[in-house]
C-alpha positions in Angstrom: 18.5 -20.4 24.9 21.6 -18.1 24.9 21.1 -14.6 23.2 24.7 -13.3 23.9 26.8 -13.3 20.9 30.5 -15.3 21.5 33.4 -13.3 21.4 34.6 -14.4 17.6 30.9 -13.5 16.5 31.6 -9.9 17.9 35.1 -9.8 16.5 34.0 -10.8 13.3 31.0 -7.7 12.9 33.4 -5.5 14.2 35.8 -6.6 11.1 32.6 -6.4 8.8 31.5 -3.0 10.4 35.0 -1.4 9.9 35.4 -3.1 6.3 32.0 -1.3 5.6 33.2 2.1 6.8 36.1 2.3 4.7 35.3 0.4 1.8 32.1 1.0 0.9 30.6 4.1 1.9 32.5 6.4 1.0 31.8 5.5 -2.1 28.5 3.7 -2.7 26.7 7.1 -3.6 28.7 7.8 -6.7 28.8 3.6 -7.1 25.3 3.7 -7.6 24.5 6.7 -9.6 26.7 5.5 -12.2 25.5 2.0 -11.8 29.1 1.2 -11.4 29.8 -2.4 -10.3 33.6 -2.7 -8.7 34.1 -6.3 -7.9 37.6 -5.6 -6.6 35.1 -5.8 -3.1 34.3 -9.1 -3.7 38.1 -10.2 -3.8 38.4 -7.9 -0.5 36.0 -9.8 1.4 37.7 -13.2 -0.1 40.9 -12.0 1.2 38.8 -11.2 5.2 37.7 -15.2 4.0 34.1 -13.4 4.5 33.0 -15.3 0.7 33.4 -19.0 2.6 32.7 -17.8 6.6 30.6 -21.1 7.5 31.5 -23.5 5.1 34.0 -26.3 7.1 37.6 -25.6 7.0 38.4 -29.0 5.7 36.7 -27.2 2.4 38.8 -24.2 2.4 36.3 -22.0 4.2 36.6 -20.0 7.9 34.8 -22.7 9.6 32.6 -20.7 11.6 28.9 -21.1 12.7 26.0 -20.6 9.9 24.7 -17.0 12.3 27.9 -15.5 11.7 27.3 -15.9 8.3 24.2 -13.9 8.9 26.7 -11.4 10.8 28.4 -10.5 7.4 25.3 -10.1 5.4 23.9 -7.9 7.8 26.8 -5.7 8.1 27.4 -6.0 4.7 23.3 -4.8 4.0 24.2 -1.5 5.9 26.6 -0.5 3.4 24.7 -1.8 0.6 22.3 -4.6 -0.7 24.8 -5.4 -3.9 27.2 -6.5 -1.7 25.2 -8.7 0.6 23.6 -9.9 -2.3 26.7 -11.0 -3.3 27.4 -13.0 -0.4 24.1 -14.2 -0.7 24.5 -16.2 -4.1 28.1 -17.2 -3.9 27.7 -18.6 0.2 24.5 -19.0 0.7 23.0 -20.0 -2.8 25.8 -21.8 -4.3 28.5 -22.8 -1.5 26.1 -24.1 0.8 24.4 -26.0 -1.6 27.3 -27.8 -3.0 28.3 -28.4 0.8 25.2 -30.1 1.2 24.4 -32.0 -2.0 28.1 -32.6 -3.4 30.1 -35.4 -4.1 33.9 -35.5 -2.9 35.1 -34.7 -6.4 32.6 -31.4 -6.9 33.8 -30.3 -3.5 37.1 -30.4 -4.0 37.0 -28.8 -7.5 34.3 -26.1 -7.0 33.1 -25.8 -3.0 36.9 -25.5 -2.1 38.2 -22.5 -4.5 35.1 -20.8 -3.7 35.2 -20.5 -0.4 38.9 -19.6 -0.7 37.6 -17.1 -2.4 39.7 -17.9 -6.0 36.3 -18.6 -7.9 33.0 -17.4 -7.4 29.6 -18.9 -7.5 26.6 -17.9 -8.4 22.8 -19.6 -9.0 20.2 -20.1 -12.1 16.7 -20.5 -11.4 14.7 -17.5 -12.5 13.6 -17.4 -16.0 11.7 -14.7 -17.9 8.5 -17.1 -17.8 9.2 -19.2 -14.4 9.8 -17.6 -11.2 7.6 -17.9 -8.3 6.5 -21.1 -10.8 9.3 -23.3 -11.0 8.0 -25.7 -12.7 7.4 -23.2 -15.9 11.2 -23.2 -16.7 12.1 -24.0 -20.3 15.8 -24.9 -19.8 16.8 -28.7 -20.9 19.3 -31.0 -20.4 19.7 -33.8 -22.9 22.0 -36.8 -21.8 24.3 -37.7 -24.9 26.8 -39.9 -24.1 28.7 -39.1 -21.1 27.5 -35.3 -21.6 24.3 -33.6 -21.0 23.6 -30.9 -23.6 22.5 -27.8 -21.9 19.8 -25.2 -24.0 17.9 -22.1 -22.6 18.5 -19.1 -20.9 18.1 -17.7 -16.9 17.0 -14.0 -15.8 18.1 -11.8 -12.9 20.8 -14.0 -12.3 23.3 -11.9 -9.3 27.0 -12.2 -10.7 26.2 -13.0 -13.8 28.9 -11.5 -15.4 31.5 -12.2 -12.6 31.2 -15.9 -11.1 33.1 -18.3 -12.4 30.9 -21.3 -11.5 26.7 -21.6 -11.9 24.2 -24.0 -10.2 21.7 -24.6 -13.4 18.4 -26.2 -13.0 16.7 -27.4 -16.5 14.4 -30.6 -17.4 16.1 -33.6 -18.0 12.5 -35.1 -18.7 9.7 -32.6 -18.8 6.8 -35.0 -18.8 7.7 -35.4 -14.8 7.4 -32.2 -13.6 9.0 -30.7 -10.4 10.6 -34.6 -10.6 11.8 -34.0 -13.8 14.3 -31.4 -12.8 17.7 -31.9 -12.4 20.6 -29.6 -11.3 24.1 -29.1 -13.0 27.6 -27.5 -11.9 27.9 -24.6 -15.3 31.4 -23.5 -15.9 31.6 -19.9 -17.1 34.6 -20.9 -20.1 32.5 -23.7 -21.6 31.7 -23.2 -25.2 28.0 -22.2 -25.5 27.8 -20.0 -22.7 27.3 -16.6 -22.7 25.9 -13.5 -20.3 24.6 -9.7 -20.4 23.8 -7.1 -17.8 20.6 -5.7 -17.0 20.8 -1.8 -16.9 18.2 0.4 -15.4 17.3 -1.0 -12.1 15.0 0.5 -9.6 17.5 -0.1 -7.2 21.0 -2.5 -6.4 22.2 -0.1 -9.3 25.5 -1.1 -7.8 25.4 -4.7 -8.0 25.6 -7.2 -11.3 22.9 -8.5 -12.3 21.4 -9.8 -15.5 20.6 -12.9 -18.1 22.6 -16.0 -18.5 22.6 -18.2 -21.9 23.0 -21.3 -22.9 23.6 -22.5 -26.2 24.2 -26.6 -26.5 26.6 -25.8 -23.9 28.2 -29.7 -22.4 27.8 -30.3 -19.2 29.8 -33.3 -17.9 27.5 -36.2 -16.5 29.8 -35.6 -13.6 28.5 -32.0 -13.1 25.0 -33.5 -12.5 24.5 -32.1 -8.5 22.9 -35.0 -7.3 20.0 -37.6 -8.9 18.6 -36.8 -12.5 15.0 -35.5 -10.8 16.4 -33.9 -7.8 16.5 -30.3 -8.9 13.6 -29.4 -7.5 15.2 -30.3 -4.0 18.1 -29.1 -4.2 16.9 -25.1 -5.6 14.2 -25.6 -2.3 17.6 -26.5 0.1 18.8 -24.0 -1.3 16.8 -21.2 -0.8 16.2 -21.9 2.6 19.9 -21.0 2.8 20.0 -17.8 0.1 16.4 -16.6 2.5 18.5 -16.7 5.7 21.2 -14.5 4.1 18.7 -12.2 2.4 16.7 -12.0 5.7 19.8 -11.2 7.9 20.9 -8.7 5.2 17.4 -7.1 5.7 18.3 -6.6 9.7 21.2 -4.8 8.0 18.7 -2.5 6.1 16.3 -1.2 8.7 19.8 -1.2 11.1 21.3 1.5 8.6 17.4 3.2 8.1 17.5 3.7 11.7 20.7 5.4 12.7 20.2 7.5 9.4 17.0 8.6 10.9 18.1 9.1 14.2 20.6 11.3 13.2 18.6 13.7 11.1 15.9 13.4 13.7 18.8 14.9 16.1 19.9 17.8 13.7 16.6 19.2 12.1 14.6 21.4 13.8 10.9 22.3 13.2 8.8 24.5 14.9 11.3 25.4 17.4 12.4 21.9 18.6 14.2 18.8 16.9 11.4 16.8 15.1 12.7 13.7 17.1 10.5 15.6 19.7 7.6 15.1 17.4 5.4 12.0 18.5 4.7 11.1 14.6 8.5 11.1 13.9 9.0 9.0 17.4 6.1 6.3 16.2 8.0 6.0 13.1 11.6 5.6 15.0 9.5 3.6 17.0 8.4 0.9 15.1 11.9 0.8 13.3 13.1 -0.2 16.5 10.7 -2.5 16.7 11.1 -4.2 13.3 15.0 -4.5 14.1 14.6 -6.1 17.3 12.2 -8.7 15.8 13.6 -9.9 12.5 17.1 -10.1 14.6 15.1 -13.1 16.8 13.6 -14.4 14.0 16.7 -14.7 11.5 19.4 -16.0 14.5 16.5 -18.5 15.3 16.8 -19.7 12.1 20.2 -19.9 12.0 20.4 -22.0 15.4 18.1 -24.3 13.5 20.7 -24.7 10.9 23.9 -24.9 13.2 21.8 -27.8 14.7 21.4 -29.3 11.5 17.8 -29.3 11.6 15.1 -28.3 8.7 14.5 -25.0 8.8 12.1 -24.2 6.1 9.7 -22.7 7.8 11.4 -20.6 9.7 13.8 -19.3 7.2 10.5 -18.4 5.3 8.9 -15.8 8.3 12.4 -14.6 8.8 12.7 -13.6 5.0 9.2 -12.4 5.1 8.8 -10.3 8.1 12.7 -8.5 8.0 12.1 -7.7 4.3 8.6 -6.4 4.8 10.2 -4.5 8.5 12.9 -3.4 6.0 10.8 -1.8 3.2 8.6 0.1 5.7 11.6 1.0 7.5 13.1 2.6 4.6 9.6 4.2 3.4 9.7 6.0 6.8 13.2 6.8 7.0 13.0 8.8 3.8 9.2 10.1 5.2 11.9 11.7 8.3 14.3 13.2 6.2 11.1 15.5 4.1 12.0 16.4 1.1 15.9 15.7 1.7 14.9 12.1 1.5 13.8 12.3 -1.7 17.7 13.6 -2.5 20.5 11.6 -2.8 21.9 13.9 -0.8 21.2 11.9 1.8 21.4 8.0 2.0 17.3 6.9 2.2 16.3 7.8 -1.2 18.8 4.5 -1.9 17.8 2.4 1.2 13.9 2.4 -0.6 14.8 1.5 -3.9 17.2 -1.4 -2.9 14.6 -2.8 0.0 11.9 -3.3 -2.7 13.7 -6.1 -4.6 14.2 -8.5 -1.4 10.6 -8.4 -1.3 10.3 -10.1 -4.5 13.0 -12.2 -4.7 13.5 -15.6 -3.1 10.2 -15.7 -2.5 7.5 -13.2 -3.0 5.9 -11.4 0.0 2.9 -13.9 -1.3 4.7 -16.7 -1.6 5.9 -16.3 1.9 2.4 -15.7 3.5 0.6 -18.4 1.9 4.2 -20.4 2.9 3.1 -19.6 6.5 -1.0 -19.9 6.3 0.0 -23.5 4.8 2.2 -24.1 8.3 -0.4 -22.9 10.4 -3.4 -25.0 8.8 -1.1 -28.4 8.7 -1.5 -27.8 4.9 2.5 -28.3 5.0 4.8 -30.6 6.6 9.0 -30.1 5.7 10.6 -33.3 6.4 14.3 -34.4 6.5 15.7 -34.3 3.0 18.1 -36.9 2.2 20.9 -34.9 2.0 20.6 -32.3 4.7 23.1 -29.1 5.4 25.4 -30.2 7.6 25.3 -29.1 11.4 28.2 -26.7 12.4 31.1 -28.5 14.1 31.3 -26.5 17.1 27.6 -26.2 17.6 28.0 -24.7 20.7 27.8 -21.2 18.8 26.3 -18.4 22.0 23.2 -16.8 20.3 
């Protein structure tokens, strides 16, 4: 094992960190009170080739190892969770997935101008009756010729009135289950297709999110990702992949929690000392310190697993569980530091809470995740090698 970053990986967070500093920041607070989404950041980080950092340069991307794609989202967390979220559907969601279950063609005409960063990608799963429950979706697919003929609808779908390109899972044959799903390439300009925001978010008030619809919208038999029937292995894939990002993006979050709260724990002064002299505000600091230290091990340990080329599904899974659970308490504490400033927007922690809540739910319930894990530890559940699998990193040499 190596735990020292390599010398592109630091070059690279410093590029993120600095990015952060001066593009975000300084003006996420008023971003998010107005629930104000500016994808103009997007394009930024397309033009730092940040939107395609691991996918192969052969396919347009950076060409870089699948941790330093954790590297971004993490940065990217400490300025805000719209913005690694973003990453997180258009890479890690979408890109990697077409990387991994693609033909040639759909590579060349979707995987490449997305990781340039000239069309964005985003993912439909989640439906107002099927989340956790996959197999509760009500979208369909109807072959017709050399067309399928796509009907239904998707909910809290990231980008959804931004990306240009959507992985859509609907039954092509409903009597078959999870093996009757089957997983389609959805261009945004295709007659049928329309989308809507959702407003009033608890939190990610700054990032686009909302419903997708599909109205016997065609869908060329050459936009079928992968077998009819394999859709329920490809949305698993690939949420082992959009779990890594939203687990390193966690990192990010209880990373930005902690220097908030050590600087306030500096600079207010109670009872004739700063309260970072208080034991209760230490054990709080404490275990923030704690949580950051181990979701880091846990979400590069994935990532290893993937630059190996090796299932990672159960690994992915405790990193996404642990550094979103770290993150949520994390932020629950950080705002408990700041008093009744916290509860202000006057300060950033009020905002750190409300966006850490969503990570818990999404991509996997904090459930999901521990019954994921009990499963593991019983021999309940075995992964093993998918047909297709991600592909290892070139240089896979990568120092972490």
């Amino acid at each position: 094992m190596n735990f020292h970053f390599s010398e592109e990986q630091d070059m690279l967070r410093t590029t993120v960190r600095n990015f952060v500093d001066n593009e975000i920041l300084p003006y996420i607070a008023e971003w998010d009170r107005q629930g104000q989404y500016d994808p103009s950041i997007n394009k930024k980080l397309a033009d730092l080739g940040l939107m395609g950092v691991c996918i192969p340069e052969e396919y347009g991307g950076s060409g870089m190892d699948y941790n330093s794609l954790a590297i971004v989202c993490e940065e990217l967390e400490r300025g805000d969770t719209a913005f690694r979220t973003a990453v997180s559907v258009h890479t890690g969601l979408n890109s990697m997935t077409l990387l991994q279950w693609g033909t040639e063609e759909q590579k060349q005409k979707y995987l490449v101008p997305q990781a340039k960063g000239e069309k964005f990608g985003a993912y439909g799963l989640t439906e107002p009756a099927a989340g956790s429950d996959v197999t509760s979706l009500q979208s369909t697919a109807v072959k017709q010729g050399d067309h399928y003929i796509l009907n239904g609808s998707k909910a809290w779908i990231s980008l959804c009135d931004t990306a240009d390109h959507f992985l859509v899972f609907a039954y092509t044959d409903k009597q078959k289950r999870h093996k009757g799903i089957s997983a389609f390439i959805v261009e945004r300009e295709w007659e049928g297709f329309d989308s809507k925001a959702t407003k009033g978010k608890l939190g990610i008030r700054s990032g686009n999110t909302g419903e997708i619809f599909f109205d016997n919208v065609k869908v060329p038999k050459e936009n079928l990702l992968g077998d009819e029937g394999e859709g329920f292995k490809i949305a698993m894939s690939a949420l082992d992949n959009g779990r890594f990002t939203v687990a390193a993006g966690a990192v990010g979050q209880i990373r930005a929690c902690l220097e908030a709260s050590l600087k306030y724990a500096h600079e207010r002064e109670t009872f004739g000392k700063p309260i970072g002299q208080h034991q209760l505000v230490q054990r709080m600091i404490a275990n923030m310190k704690a949580g950051l230290e181990m979701s880091s091990l846990l979400v590069y340990r994935a990532g290893e697993l993937k630059n190996e080329g090796k299932r990672n599904t159960e690994e992915t899974s405790m990193a996404k569980w642990q550094a979103c659970d770290f993150a949520n308490k994390a932020a629950d504490d950080a705002v408990q530091i700041h008093g009744a400033y916290g509860y202000s927007d006057e300060y950033p922690v009020e905002r750190y809470l409300r966006n850490s809540k969503a990570p818990v739910i999404y991509e996997g319930t904090r459930e999901i995740h521990t019954l994921m894990q009990a499963d593991y530890a019983l021999g309940y559940r075995q992964d093993k090698p998918l047909n297709k699998m991600l592909p290892a990193w070139e240089g896979n040499h990568a120092k972490v």
